[in-house]
Phi, psi and omega in degrees: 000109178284161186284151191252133164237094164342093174254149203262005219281357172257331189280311187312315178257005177268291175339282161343300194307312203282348189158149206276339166276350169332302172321300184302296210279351154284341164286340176294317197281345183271325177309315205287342189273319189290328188257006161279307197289308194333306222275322220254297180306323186284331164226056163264012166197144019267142190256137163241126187224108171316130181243193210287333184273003181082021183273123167290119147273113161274118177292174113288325212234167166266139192289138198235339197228156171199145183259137149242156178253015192198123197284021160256001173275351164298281201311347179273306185309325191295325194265002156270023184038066156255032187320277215312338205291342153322077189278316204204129199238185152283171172276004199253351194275123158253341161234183326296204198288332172304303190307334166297021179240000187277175208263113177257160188257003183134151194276221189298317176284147182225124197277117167289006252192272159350290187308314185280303182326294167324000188012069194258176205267322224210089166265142164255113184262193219202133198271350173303322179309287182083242178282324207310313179261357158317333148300296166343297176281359189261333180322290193301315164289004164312304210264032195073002259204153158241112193264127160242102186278128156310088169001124166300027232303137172221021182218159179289340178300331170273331133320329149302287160341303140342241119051270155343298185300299192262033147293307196283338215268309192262053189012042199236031177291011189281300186322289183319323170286323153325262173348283186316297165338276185328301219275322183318300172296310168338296143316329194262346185282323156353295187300299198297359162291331219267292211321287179340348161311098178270151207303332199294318158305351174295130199252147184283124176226129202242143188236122194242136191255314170220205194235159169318139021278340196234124199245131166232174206200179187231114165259180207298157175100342215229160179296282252276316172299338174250346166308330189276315179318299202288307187279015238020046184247191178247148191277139163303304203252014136003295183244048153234175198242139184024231207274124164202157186282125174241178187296130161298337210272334167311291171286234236349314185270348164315317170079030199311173198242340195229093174289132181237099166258153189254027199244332194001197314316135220019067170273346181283318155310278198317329192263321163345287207268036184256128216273120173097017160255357181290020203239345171312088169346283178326312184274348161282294217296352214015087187242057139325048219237133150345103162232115198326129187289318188324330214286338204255348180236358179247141213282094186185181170349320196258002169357284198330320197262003166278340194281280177309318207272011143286297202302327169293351177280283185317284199229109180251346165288001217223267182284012166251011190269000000 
């Protein structure tokens, strides 16, 4: 989303029309609306923000050049229109399409080397990181550079939180309050589609995260689990807690209505042929469905679109039309 610039140019010229100093004084009147915004920008800043490591960050400036280290702190920036100020992502950024074209900096080990040499005002790190980067990042903050670890989200409220943080950090918190808005009305319409639902219709939706041997799934606490919440249906593994590997015989006796995997490409065969699943509801019905892990696990913009495209999965008579 690129940045919006106001333009004055039919009131500058019906003034011009109206009279021959018109000119002098719509330029005047644009000089004096141009030195209002500088003064309105110059003090919005420096902003200070406790961030995720308990550290207080002081900004002095809006950030002109900025590194991320984790594409949903990417995937955030890009949709506050900060294309150009992007210098440098992970290798792992896959959206949108610029960032692959951005300068990359190194995978989950992030090159501190790289990272400086890019000489941005502003990296956004990530709390997902953990012990492994603090030497990295103290690195960076060494060299001057100002670092914000980003929340670990594991809710859509922390995710607003995001979101929030690097708008005030980057000087887009209007955008960022927009996007949070957006995604908020989004969700409600949702709900209020799934809410028509009656319980004897609500359907068991089990989220297979990776494949055998070691199968893991998402339980209470986690997006995924209030994304099912949000569309009404129910998590199969519901009364296990955040990321966890379970048993098959677990799911065989949930008996789910819906398999949702998120590892493809061709994981609806793999799940097909699993010796004792054929008895499975989701697998007579063949209610089996793709679903991009980006949309459902990086905590930003595109949730909304992560949402729906369960709920078209769950109640596609309800959510495909």
């Amino acid at each position: 989303m690129k940045k919006l610039y106001s333009l004055l140019f039919l009131i500058l010229l019906s003034i011009g029309v109206l009279a021959g100093c018109g000119d002098d004084q719509g330029k005047e009147s644009n000089s004096n609306e141009k030195a209002k915004t500088e003064q309105g920008a110059e003090a919005a800043y420096p902003v200070k923000i406790k961030d995720a490591s308990d550290q207080e960050v002081t900004i002095d400036e809006k950030p002109e050049k900025i590194v991320s280290l984790i594409p949903s702190n990417t995937e955030i920036a890009f949709s506050l229109g900060l294309d150009d100020e992007i210098v440098g992502v992970s290798d792992f950024d896959n959206y949108p399409e610029e960032a692959t074209k951005k300068e990359k900096i190194g995978g989950l080990e992030f090159n501190v080397e790289k990272v400086i040499s890019l000489q941005p005002d502003l990296v956004l790190a990530h709390a997902s990181s953990g012990d492994s980067a603090k030497e990295g990042l103290q690195q960076i903050r060494d060299a001057d550079i100002d670092v914000i670890v980003v929340n670990n989200a594991q809710t859509f409220e922390q995710a607003y939180e995001s979101i929030t943080m690097i708008g005030t950090a980057t000087g887009e918190k209007e955008n960022a309050e927009k996007i949070v808005s957006d995604l908020k009305a989004k969700f409600e319409e949702i709900k209020t589609a799934a809410a028509k639902i009656p319980e004897k219709d609500r359907k068991t939706a089990y989220i297979e995260v990776s494949a055998v041997p070691d199968i893991y799934t998402t339980g209470k606490n986690t997006f995924m689990d209030e994304m099912l919440q949000t569309i009404n249906a129910k998590n199969a593994a519901g009364d296990q807690e955040g990321w966890v590997a379970i048993d098959q015989e677990a799911i065989i006796k949930a008996n789910p209505d819906t398999i949702i995997s998120l590892y493809g490409p061709d994981s609806i065969k793999q799940i097909q042929t699993r010796e004792g699943w054929q008895d499975l509801n989701a697998v007579k019905n063949e209610q089996i469905f793709e679903v991009n892990q980006d949309l459902v696990s990086r905590p930003g913009p595109r949730l909304a679109e992560g949402v729906e495209e369960f709920a078209k999965a769950v109640y596609p008579d309800i959510f495909n039309k």
